[in-house]
N, C-alpha and C positions, 0 to 999 in steps of 0.2 A: 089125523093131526089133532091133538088136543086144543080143547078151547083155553080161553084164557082161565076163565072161574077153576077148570078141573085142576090145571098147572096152581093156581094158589089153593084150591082145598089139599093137592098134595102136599107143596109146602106148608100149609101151616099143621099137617098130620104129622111129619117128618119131623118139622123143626119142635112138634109138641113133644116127640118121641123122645131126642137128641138132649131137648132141654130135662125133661124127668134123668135121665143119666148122667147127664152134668151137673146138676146140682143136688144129684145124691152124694156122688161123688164127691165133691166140693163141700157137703156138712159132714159126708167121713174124713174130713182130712186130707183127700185123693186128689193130687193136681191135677191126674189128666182129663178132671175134668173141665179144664180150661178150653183143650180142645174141642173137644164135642158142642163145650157153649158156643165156642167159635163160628162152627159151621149151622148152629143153632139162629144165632144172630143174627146173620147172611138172609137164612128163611123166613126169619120174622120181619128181616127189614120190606122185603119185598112183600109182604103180606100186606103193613100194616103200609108203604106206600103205596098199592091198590086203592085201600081202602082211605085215602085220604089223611089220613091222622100224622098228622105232619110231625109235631115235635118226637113222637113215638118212632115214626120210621126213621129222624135223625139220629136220634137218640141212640140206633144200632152203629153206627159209623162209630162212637164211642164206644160202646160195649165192644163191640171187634180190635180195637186199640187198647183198651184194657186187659178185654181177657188174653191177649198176644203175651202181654207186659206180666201179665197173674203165671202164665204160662213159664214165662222166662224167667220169674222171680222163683217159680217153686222149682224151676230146674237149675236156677244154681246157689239156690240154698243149701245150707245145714241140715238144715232141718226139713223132712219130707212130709212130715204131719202137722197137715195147717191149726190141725187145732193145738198141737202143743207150743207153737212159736203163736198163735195170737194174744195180742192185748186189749187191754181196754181203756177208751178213753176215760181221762179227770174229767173232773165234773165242771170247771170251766170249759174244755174242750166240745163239752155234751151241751153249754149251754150254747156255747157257739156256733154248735152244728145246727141245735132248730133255729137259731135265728137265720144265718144264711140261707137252710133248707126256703123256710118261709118267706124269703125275701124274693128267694128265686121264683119261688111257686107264682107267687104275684107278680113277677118281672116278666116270666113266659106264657101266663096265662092272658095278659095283658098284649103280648106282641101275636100269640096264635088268635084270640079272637079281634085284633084289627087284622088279621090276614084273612080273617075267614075260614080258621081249621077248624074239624069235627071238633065237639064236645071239646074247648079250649080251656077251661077250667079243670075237667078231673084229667085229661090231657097234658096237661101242663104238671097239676101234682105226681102222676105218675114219672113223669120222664123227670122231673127233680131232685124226687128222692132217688129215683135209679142212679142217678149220676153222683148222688150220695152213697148210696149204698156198695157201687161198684164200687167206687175210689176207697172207701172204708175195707172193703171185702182184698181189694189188691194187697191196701198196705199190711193187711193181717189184723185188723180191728175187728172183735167181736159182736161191734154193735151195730155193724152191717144186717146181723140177721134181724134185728128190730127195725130197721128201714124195711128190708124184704119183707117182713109182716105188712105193714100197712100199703107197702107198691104192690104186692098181690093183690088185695081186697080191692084197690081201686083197677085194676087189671082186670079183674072178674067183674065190675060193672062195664068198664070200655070194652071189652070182648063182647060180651052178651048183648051190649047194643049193639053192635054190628055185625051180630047172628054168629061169630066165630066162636061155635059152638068148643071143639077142641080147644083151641085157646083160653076159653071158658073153664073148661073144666082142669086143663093142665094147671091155670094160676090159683085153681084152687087147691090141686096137689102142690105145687111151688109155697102155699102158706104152711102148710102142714109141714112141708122138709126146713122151711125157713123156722119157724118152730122150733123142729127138731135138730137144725144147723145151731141155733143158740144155745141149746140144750149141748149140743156135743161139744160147742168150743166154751164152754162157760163151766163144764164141770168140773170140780178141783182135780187141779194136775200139781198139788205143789206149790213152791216158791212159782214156777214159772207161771202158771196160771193165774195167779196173782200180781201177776207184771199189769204195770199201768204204760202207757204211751209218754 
């Protein structure tokens, strides 16, 4: 019978796996990589609830409703290439995103350290921007992958404190496709490319 630690080092090796194929997929344009986030998310929630990180392992419950919804959207689209159907926010819209981002960051980081969760501060930013970044990422907005920049790097410090090594180093491939995800929905495609929100 496997111990508990071996069942979460499998998970979070699996869901490291699962996640690098979804969201290649997902900066080619490929919706299915909805799915594989899916079962991606599942893995990480049960890791990162082990480990205590409370806003983090809620934070999947969203992701798994989104990506359901990201799923459902690129299957009964038009258009099967996310990068050519994405926009980009006005520059109103972009100022309103950091304010909300950062209001929230303070609103969660304030309720997880009166609870008591791990690292409630970079804790808090991460799972913030996530719920930015997803929501941005579902509606077809290309400046999701500018949220994924900065939630990987703080991903890669919350990992590496709590020795989830894989985790660790997946969110440091997850910067590099996020990178490469704004790089491939941002390249001119045309009038449509230049579609604003």
């Amino acid at each position: 019978m496997p111990s508990l630690a071996q069942i979460l080092f499998c998970c979070e090796w699996l869901g490291a796996v699962l996640g690098l194929l979804a969201v290649y997929l997902l900066s080619k344009g490929d919706g299915r990589g909805w799915m594989l986030g899916a079962v991606m998310i599942v893995l990480t929630g049960v890791v990162f609830l082990a480990h205590d990180i409370r806003g983090s392992a809620a934070l999947q419950v969203f992701f798994l409703v989104t990506q359901l919804m990201g799923w459902w959207r690129w299957k009964q689209g038009q258009e099967e290439d996310l990068r050519v159907s994405s926009r980009a926010l006005s520059r109103p819209q972009g100022v309103a995103l950091v304010v909300l981002c950062a209001l929230a960051w303070f609103a969660l980081g304030w309720a997880l350290q009166a609870s008591g969760g791990s690292c409630p501060w970079l804790d808090s930013f991460a799972t913030s921007l996530s719920v930015a970044a997803q929501t941005l990422m579902v509606l077809g907005i290309r400046e999701c992958w500018l949220l994924w920049m900065a939630v990987n790097i703080a991903y890669v410090g919350l990992n590496f404190e709590y020795q989830l090594y894989a985790f660790t180093a997946l969110y440091l491939v997850f910067f590099a496709m996020a990178v490469n995800g704004w790089r491939e929905w941002t390249r001119d495609q045309g009038p449509r490319g230049m579609k604003e929100n």
